[in-house]
MIDOSE-1310 file (N, C-alpha, C; in nm, 2 decimals, decimal comma, always signed):
residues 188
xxxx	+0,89/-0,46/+4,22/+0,79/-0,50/+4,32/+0,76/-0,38/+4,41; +0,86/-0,30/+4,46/+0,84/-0,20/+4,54/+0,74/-0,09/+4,47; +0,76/-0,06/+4,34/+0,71/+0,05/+4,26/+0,59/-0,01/+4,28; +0,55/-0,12/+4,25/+0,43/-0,16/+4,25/+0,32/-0,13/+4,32
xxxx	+0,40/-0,18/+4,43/+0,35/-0,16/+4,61/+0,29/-0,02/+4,62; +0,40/+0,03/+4,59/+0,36/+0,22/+4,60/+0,26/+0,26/+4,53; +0,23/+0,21/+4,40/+0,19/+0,26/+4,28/+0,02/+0,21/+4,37; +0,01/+0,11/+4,42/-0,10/+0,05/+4,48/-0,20/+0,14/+4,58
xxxx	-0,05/+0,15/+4,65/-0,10/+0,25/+4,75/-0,14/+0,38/+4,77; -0,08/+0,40/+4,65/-0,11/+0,56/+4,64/-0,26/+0,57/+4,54; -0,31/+0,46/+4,47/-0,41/+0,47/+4,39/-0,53/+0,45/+4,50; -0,49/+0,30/+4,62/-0,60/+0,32/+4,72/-0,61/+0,48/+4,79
xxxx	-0,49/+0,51/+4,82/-0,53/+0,63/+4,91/-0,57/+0,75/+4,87; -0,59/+0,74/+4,69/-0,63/+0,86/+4,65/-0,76/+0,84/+4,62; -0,81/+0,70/+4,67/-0,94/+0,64/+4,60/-1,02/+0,69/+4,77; -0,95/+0,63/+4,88/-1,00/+0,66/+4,99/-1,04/+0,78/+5,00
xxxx	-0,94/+0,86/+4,95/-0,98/+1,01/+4,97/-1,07/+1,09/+4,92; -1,12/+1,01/+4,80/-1,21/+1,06/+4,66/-1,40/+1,03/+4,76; -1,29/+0,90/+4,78/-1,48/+0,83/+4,88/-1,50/+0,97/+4,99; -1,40/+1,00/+5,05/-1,40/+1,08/+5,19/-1,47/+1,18/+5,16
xxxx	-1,49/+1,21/+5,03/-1,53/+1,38/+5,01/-1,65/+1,42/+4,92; -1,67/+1,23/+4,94/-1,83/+1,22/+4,87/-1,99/+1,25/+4,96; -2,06/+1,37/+4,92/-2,17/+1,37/+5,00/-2,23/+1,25/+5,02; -2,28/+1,24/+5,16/-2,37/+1,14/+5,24/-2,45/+1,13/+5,12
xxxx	-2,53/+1,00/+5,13/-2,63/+0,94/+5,04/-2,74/+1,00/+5,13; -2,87/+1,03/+5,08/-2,95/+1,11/+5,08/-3,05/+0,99/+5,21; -3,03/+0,87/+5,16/-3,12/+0,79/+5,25/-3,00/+0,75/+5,40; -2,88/+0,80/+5,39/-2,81/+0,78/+5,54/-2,86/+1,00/+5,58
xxxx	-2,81/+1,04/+5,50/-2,85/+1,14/+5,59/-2,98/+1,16/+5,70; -3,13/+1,09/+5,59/-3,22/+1,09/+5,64/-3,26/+0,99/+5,74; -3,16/+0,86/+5,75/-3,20/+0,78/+5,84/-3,11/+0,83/+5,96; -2,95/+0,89/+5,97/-2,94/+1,00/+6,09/-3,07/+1,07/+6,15
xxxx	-3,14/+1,16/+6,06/-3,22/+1,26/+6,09/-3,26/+1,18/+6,20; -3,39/+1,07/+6,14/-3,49/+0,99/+6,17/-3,45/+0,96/+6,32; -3,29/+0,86/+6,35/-3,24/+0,84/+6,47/-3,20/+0,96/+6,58; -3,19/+1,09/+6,54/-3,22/+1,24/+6,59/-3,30/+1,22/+6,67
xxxx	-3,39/+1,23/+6,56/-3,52/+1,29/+6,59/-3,61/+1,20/+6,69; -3,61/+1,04/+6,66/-3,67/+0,99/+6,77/-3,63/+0,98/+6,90; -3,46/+0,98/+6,91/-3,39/+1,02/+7,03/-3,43/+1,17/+7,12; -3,43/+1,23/+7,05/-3,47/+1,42/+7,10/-3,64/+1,45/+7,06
xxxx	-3,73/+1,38/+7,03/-3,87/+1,35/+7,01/-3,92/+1,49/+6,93; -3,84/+1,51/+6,81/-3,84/+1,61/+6,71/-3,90/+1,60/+6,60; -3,95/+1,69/+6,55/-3,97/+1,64/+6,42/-3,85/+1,71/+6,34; -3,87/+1,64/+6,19/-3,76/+1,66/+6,10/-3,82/+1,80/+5,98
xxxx	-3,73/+1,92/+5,98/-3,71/+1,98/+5,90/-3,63/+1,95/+5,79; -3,65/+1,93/+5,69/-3,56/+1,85/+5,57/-3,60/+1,95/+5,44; -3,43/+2,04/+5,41/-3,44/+2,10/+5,27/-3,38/+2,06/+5,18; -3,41/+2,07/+5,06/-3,36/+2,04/+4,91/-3,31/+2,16/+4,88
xxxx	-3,20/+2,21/+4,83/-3,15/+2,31/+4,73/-3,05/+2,23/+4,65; -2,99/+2,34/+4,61/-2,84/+2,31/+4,48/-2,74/+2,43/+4,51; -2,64/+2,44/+4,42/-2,54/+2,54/+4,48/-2,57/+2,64/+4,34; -2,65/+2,67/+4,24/-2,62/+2,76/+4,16/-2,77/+2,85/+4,17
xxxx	-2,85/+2,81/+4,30/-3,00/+2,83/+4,34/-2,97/+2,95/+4,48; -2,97/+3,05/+4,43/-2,96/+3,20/+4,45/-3,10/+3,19/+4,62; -3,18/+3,18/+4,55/-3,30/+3,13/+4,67/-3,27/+3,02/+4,81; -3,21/+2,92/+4,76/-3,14/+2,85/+4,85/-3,05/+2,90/+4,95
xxxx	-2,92/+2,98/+4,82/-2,88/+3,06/+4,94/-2,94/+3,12/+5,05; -3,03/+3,19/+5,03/-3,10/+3,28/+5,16/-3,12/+3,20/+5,23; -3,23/+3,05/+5,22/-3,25/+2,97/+5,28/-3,13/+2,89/+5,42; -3,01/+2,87/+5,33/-2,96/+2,89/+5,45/-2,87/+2,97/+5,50
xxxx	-2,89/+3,10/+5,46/-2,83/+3,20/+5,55/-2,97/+3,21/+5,68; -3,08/+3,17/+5,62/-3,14/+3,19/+5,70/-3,14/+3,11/+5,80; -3,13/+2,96/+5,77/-3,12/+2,82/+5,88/-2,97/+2,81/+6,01; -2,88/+2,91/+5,91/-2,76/+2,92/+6,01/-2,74/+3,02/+6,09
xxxx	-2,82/+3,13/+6,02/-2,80/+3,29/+6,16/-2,86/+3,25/+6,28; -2,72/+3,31/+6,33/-2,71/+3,28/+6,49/-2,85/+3,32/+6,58; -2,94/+3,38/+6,53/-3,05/+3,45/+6,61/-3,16/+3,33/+6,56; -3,18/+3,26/+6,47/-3,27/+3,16/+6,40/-3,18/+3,03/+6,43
xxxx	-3,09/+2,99/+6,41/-3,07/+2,82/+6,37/-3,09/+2,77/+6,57; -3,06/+2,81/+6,68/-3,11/+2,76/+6,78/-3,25/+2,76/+6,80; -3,31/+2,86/+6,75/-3,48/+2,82/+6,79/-3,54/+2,70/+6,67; -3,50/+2,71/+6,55/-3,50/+2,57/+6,52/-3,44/+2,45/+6,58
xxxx	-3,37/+2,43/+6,59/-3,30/+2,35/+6,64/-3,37/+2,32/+6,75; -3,40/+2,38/+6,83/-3,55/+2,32/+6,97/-3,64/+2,24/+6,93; -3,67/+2,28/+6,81/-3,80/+2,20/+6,76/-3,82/+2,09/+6,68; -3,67/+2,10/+6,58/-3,64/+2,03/+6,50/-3,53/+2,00/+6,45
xxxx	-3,51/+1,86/+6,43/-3,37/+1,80/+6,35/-3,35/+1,89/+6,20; -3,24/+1,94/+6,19/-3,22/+2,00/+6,06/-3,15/+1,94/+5,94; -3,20/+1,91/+5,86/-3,12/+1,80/+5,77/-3,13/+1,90/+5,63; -3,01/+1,88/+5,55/-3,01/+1,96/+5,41/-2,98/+1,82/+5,31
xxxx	-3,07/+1,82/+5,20/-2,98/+1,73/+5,05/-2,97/+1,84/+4,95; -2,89/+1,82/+4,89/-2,85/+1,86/+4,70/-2,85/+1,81/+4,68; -2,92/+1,86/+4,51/-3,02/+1,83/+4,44/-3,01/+1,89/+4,33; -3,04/+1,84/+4,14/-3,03/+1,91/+4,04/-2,90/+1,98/+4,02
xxxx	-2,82/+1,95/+4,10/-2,67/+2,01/+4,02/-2,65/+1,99/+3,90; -2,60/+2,11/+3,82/-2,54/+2,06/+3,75/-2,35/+2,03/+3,67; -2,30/+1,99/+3,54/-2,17/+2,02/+3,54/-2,08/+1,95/+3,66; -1,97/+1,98/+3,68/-1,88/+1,99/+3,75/-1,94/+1,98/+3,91
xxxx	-2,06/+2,06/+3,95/-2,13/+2,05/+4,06/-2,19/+1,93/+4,09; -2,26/+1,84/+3,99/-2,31/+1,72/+4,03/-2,25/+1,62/+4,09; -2,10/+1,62/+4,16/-2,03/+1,55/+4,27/-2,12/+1,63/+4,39; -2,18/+1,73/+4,40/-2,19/+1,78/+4,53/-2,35/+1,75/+4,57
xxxx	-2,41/+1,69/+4,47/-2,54/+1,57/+4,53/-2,54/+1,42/+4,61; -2,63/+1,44/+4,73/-2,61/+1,30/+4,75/-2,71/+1,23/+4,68; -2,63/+1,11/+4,67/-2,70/+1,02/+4,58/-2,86/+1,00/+4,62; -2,93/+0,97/+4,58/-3,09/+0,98/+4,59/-3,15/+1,04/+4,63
xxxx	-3,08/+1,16/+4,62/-3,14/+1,26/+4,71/-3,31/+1,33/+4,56; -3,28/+1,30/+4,46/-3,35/+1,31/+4,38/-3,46/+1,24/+4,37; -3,49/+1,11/+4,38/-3,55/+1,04/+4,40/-3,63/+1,07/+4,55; -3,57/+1,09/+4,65/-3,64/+1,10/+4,78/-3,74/+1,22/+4,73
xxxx	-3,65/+1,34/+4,66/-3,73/+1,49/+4,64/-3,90/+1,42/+4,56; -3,88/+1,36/+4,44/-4,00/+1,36/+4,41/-4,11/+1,27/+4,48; -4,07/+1,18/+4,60/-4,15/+1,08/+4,65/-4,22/+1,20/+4,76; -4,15/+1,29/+4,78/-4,21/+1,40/+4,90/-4,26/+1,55/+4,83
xxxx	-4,30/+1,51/+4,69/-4,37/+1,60/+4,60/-4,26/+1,72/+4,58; -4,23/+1,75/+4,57/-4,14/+1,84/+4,54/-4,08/+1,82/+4,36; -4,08/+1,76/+4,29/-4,01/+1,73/+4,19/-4,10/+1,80/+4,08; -4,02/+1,96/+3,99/-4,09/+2,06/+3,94/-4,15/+2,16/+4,01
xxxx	-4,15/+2,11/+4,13/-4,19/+2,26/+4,22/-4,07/+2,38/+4,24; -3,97/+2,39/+4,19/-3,85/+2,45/+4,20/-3,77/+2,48/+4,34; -3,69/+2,55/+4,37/-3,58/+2,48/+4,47/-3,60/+2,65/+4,50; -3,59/+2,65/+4,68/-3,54/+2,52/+4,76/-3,73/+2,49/+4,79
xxxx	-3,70/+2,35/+4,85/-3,79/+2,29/+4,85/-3,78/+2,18/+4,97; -3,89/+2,26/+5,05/-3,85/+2,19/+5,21/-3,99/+2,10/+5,21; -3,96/+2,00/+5,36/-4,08/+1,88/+5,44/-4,04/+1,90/+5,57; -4,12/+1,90/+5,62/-4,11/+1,84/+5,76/-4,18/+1,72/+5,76
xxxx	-4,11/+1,60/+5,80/-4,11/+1,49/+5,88/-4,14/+1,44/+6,00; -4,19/+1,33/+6,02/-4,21/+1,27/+6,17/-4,10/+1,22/+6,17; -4,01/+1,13/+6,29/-3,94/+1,06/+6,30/-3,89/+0,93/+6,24; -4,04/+0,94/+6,18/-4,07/+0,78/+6,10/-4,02/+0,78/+5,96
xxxx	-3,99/+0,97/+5,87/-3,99/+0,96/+5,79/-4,10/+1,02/+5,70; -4,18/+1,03/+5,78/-4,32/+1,03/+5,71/-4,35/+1,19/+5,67; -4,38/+1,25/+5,54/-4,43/+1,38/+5,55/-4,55/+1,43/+5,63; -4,56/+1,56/+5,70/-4,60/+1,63/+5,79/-4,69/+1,71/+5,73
xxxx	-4,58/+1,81/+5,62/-4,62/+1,93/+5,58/-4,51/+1,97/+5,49; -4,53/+2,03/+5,35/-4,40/+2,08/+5,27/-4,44/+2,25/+5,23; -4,31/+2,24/+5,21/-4,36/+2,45/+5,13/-4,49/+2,44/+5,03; -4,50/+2,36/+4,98/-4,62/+2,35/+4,88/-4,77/+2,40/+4,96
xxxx	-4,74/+2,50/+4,96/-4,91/+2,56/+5,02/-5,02/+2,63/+4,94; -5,15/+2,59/+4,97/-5,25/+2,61/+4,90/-5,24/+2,82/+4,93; -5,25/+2,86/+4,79/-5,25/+2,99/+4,78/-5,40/+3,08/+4,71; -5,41/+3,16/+4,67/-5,56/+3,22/+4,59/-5,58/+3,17/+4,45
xxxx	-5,45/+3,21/+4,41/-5,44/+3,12/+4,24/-5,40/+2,99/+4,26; -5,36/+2,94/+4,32/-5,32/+2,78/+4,32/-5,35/+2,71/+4,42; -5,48/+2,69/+4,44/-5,51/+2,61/+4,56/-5,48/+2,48/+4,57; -5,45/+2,43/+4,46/-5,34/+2,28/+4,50/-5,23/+2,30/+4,56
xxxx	-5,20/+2,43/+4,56/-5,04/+2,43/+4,64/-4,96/+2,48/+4,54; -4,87/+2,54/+4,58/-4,73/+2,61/+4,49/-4,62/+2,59/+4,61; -4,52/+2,55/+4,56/-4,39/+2,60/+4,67/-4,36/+2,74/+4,68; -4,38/+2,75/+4,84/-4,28/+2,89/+4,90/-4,16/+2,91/+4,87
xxxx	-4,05/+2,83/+4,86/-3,95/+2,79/+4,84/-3,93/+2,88/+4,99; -3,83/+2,98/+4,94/-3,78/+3,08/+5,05/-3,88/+3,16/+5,08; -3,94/+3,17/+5,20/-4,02/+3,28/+5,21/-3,98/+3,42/+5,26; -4,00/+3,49/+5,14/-3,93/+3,65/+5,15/-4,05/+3,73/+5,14
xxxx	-4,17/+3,69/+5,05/-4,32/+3,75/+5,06/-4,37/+3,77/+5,22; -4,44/+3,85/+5,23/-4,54/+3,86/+5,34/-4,66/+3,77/+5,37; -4,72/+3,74/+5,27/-4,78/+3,60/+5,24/-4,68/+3,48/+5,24; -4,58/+3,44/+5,20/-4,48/+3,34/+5,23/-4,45/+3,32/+5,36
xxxx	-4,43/+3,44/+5,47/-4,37/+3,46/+5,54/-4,51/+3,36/+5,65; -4,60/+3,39/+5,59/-4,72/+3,41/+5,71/-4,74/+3,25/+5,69; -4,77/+3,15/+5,55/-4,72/+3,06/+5,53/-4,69/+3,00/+5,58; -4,55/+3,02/+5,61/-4,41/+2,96/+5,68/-4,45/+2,96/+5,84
xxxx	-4,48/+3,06/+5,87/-4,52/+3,04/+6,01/-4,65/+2,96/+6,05; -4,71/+2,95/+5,98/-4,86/+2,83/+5,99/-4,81/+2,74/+5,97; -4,72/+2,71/+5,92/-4,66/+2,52/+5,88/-4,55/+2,53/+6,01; -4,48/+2,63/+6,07/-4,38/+2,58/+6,19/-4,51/+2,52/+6,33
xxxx	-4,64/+2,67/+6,34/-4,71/+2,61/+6,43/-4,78/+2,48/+6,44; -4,80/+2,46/+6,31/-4,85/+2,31/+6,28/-4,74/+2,15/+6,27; -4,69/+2,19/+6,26/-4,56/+2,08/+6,27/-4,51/+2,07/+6,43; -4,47/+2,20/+6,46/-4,41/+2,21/+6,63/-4,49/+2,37/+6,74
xxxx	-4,62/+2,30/+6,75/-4,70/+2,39/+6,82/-4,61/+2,44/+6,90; -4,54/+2,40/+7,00/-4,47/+2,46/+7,12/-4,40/+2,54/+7,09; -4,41/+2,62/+6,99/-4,30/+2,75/+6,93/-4,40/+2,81/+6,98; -4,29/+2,93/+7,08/-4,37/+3,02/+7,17/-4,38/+3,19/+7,03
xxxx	-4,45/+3,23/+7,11/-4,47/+3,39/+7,04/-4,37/+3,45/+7,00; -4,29/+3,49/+7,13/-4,17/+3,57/+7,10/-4,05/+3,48/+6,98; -4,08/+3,32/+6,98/-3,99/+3,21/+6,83/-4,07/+3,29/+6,71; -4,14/+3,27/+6,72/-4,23/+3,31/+6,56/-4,18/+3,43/+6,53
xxxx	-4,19/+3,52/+6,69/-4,22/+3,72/+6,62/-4,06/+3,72/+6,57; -3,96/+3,62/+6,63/-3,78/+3,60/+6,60/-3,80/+3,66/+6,40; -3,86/+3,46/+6,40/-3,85/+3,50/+6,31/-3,94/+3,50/+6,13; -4,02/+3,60/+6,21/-4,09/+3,68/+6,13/-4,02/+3,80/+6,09
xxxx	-3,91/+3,86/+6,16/-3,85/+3,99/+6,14/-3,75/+3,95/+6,09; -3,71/+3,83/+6,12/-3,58/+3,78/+6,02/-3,62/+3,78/+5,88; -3,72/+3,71/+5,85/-3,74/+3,71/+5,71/-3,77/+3,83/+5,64; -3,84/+3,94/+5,69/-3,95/+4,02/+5,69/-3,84/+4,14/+5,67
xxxx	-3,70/+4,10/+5,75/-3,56/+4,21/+5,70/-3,54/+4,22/+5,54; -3,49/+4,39/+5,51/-3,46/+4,38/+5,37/-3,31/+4,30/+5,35; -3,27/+4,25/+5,26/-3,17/+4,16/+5,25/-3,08/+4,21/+5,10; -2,94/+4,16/+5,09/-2,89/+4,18/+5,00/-2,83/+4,04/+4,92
xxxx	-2,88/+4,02/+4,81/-2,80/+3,87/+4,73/-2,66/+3,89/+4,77; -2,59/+3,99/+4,72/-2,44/+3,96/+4,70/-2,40/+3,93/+4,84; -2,34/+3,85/+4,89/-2,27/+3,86/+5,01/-2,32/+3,83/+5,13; -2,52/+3,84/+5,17/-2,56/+3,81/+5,22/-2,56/+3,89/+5,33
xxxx	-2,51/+4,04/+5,32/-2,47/+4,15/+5,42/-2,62/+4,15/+5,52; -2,58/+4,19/+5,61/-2,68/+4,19/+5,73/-2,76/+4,09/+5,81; -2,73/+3,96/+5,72/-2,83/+3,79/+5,77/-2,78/+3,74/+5,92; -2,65/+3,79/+5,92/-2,60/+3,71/+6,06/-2,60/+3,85/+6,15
């Protein structure tokens, strides 16, 4: 009976632990954001990547460097889902987070692949911007182009006008910096 007991316990607690280390579901993340956001009267920046999406990475080396992630953060709630993992990696999606991606157009636009949101939820504005060859829109994904860059900064002023000059010219030079994939040398 004792073995039993144990045998029990040790299957809940390895089950507890399994739950523990499961990414948030894609519709609690975003309903956090949402309660954020209407608390601190923000709008929601919300990205899509994966972990074998090279692009992504920059994206949030670029969301976390210490000279950029506070002037976002003034403006907007920052929310991340994964997305399209594959293998062994597809524990590291939250659940619907795929489903949310194509309801907010993104699905085939390739990764990463951002929205900004109202509080409500509601899309704003996404990377998908009207360009010379694609005036339906193409995703920026990461913007590392000079055109991407310029982009990116028309969709912050349009989402959170109250981004002063000196936020933008931040980071315009952040992006506009040469950069290295391996390692990410010089981002922070």
């Amino acid at each position: 009976m004792r073995t039993l007991l144990l045998a029990v316990s040790i299957l809940a607690l390895g089950a507890t632990g399994a739950a523990a280390q499961m990414p948030p579901s894609a519709e609690q993340v975003l309903t956090d954001a949402q309660a954020k956001a209407t608390a601190e009267h923000k709008a929601i920046f919300l990205h899509f990547g994966a972990s074998w999406c090279g692009w992504c990475k920059r994206l949030d080396a670029f969301l976390t460097a210490k000279a950029i992630r506070p002037l976002l953060e003034k403006h907007f709630v920052l929310a991340t889902l994964d997305v399209l993992e594959r293998g062994e990696n597809k524990k590291l999606e939250n659940a619907g987070a795929d489903a949310l991606l194509a309801r907010l157009g993104g699905t085939g636009q390739g990764l990463p692949y951002f929205v900004f949101l109202d509080a409500k939820g509601e899309a704003i504005a996404t990377s998908k911007c009207p360009t010379a060859a694609k005036p339906a829109g193409e995703n920026i994904g990461y913007p590392g182009e000079q055109e991407e860059i310029a982009l990116f900064l028309a969709l912050l002023r349009k989402v959170a006008p109250e981004f002063t000059i000196d936020e933008l010219k931040t980071i315009e030079h952040w992006l506009a910096r040469p950069y290295i994939m391996d390692g990410f040398d010089g981002f922070r």
